[in-house]
TORMARMAR-7220 format. One record per residue (C-alpha): residue number from 1; chain; y, x, z. Coordinates in steps of 0.05 Angstrom, whole numbers, plus 5000, padded with zeros to 4 digits. Layout:
% TORMARMAR-7220
<node lumtor="NUM" marba="A" v="Y" u="X" w="Z"/>
...
END
This chain:
% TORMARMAR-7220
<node lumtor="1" marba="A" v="2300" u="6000" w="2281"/>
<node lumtor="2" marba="A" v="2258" u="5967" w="2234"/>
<node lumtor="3" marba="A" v="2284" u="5896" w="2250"/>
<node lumtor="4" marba="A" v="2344" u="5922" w="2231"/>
<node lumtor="5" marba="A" v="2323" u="5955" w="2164"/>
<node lumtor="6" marba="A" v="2288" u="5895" w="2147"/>
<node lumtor="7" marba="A" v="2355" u="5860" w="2148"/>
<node lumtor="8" marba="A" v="2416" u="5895" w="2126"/>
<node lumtor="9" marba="A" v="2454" u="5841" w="2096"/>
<node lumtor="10" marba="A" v="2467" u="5794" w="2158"/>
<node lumtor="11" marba="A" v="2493" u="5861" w="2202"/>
<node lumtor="12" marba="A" v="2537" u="5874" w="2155"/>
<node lumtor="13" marba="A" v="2564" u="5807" w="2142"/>
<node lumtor="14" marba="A" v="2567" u="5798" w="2231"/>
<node lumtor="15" marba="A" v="2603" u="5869" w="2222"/>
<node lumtor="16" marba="A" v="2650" u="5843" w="2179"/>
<node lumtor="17" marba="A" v="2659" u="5780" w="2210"/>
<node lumtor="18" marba="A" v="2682" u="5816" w="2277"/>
<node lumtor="19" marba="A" v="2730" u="5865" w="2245"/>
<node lumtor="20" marba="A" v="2762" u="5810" w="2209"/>
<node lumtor="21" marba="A" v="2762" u="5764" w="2278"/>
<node lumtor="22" marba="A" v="2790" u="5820" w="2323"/>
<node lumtor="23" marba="A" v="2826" u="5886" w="2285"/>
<node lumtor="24" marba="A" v="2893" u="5884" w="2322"/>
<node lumtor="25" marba="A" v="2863" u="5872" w="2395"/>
<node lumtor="26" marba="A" v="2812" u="5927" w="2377"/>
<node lumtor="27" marba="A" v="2860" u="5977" w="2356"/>
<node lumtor="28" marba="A" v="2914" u="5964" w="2407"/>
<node lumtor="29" marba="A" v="2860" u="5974" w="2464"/>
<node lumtor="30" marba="A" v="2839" u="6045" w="2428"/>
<node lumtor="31" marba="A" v="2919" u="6054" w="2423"/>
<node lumtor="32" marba="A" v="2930" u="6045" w="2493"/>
<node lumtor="33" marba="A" v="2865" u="6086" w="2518"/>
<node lumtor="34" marba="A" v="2890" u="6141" w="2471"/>
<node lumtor="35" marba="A" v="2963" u="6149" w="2501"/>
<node lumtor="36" marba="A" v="2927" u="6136" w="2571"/>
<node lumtor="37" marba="A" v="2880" u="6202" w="2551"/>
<node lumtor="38" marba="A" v="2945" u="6241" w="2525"/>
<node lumtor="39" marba="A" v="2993" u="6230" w="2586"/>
<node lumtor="40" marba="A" v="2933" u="6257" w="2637"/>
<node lumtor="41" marba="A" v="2925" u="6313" w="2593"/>
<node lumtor="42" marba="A" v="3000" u="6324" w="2596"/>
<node lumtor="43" marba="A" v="2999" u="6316" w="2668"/>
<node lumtor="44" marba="A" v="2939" u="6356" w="2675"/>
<node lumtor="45" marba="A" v="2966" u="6420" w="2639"/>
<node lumtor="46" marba="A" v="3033" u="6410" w="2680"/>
<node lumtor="47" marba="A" v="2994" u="6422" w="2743"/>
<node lumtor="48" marba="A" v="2951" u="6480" w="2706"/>
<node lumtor="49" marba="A" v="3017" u="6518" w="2691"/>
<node lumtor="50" marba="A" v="3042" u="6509" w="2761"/>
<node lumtor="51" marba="A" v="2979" u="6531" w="2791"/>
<node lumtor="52" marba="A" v="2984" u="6592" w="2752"/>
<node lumtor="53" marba="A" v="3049" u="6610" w="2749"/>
<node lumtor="54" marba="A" v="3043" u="6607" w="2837"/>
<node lumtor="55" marba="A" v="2988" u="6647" w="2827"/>
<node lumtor="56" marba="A" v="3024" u="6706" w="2789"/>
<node lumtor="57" marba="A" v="3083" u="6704" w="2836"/>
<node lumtor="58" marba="A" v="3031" u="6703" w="2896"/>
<node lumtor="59" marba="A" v="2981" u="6766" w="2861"/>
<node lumtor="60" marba="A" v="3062" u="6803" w="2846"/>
<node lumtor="61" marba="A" v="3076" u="6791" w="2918"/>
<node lumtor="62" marba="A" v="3007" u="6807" w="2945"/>
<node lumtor="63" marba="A" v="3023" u="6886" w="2896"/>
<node lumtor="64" marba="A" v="3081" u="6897" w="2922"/>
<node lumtor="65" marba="A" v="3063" u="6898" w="2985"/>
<node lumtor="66" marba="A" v="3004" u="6933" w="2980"/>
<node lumtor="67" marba="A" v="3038" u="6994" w="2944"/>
END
């Protein structure tokens, strides 16, 4: 940590350097991770609702016969 307070200036500057080298690759890769994350979570609540609309039908079925 102190190395790095000592010297500011040149992580910056590498900082810099990289963004300006690499912005579209970097941002397509987050792109693609973030649709990746966003169709599992679709697919993931898809499954939730079936699961729990089976369950209701199954507890309904489970009442009826019980009364």
């Amino acid at each position: 940590m102190c190395a790095a307070k000592a010297q500011p200036s040149n992580k910056t500057r590498a900082r810099r350097q990289n963004l300006q080298a690499q912005p579209a690759s970097k941002f397509a890769a987050m792109g693609e991770i973030s649709i990746k994350f966003r169709q599992a979570f679709d697919t993931a609540r898809k499954i939730s609702i079936k699961f729990r609309r089976a369950i209701s039908l199954r507890h309904v079925k489970f009442r009826s016969a019980m009364a």
